[in-house]
C-alpha positions as CSV (number, residue, x, y, z in Angstrom):
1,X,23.7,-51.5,43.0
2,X,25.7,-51.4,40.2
3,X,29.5,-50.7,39.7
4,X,30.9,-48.4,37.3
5,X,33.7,-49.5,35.5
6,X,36.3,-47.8,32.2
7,X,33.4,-45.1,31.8
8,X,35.5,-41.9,31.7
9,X,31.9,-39.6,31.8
10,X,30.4,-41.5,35.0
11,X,34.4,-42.7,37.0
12,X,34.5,-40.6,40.3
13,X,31.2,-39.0,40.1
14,X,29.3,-39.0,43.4
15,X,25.6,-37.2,43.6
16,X,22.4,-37.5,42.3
17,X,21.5,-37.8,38.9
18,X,18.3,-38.6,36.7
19,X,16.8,-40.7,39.4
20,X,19.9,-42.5,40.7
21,X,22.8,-42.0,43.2
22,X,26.5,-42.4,42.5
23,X,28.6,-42.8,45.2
24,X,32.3,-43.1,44.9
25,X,34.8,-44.9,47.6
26,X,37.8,-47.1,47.1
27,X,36.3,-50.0,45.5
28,X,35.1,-47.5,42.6
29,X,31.7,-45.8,41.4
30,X,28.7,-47.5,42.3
31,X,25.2,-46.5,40.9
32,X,21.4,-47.6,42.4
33,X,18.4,-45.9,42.4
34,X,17.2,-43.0,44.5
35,X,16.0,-44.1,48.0
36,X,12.0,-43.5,48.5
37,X,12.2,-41.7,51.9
38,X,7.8,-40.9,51.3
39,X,6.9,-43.2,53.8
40,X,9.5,-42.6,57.3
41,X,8.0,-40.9,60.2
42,X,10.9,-38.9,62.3
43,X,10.5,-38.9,66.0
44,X,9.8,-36.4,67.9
45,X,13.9,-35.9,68.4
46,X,14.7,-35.9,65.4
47,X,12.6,-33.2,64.1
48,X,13.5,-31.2,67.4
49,X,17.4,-31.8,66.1
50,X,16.5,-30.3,62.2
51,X,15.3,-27.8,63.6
52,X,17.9,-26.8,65.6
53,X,20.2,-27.5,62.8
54,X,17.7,-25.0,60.8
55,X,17.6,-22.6,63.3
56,X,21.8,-22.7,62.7
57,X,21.8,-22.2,59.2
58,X,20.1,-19.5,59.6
59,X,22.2,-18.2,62.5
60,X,25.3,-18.6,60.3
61,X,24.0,-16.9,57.0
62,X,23.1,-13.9,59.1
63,X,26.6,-13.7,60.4
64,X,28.3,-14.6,57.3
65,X,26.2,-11.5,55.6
66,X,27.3,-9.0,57.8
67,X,30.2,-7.9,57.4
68,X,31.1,-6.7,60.8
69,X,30.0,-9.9,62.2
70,X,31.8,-11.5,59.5
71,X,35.1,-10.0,60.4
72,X,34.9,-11.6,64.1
73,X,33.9,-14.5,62.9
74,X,37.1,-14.8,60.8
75,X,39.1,-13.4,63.7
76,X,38.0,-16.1,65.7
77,X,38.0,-19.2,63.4
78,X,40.7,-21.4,63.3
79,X,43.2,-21.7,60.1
80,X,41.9,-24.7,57.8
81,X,38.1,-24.3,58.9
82,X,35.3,-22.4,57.3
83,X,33.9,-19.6,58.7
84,X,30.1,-20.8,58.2
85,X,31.1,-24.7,59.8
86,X,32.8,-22.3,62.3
87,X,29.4,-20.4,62.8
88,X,27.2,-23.7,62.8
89,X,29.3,-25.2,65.5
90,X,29.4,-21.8,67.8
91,X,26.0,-21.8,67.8
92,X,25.3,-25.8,68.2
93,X,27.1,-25.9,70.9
94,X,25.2,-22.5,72.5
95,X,22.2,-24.8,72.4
């Protein structure tokens, strides 16, 4: 991994970029490459928990898109949280 340091352009960036990741903490910006994820097999819990977590998304789009559903969502969030984390964790919790 290599540390970024008195670069101006690349200082605080986190994210992917051409082929590498930048990730920023308190000992600076630190570049390597791109992790090759081709070869992991997920167990049979895991892909049961993406898909919940899919299944989620979705739920929370749907809510954030009406806007009848949007306004009790909003009624019922709490000040400082997003209504969509607000949705995801409403319907997590359901499951």
């Amino acid at each position: 991994m290599a540390r970024v340091k008195n670069n101006i352009f690349l200082e605080g960036l986190s994210g992917k970029l051409y082929g590498l990741v930048f990730k920023t903490g308190k000992n600076g910006t630190f570049a390597s490459k791109l992790p090759d994820r081709s070869n992991v097999q997920l167990s049979e819990k895991q892909k049961e928990g993406n898909q919940k977590f899919k299944e989620a998304v979705a739920y929370a789009k749907a809510l954030l898109a009406d806007p009848a559903q949007k306004a009790t969502l909003l009624a019922r969030t709490p000040k400082g949280r997003k209504p969509y984390h607000q949705a995801l964790s409403e319907y997590l919790k359901s499951k």
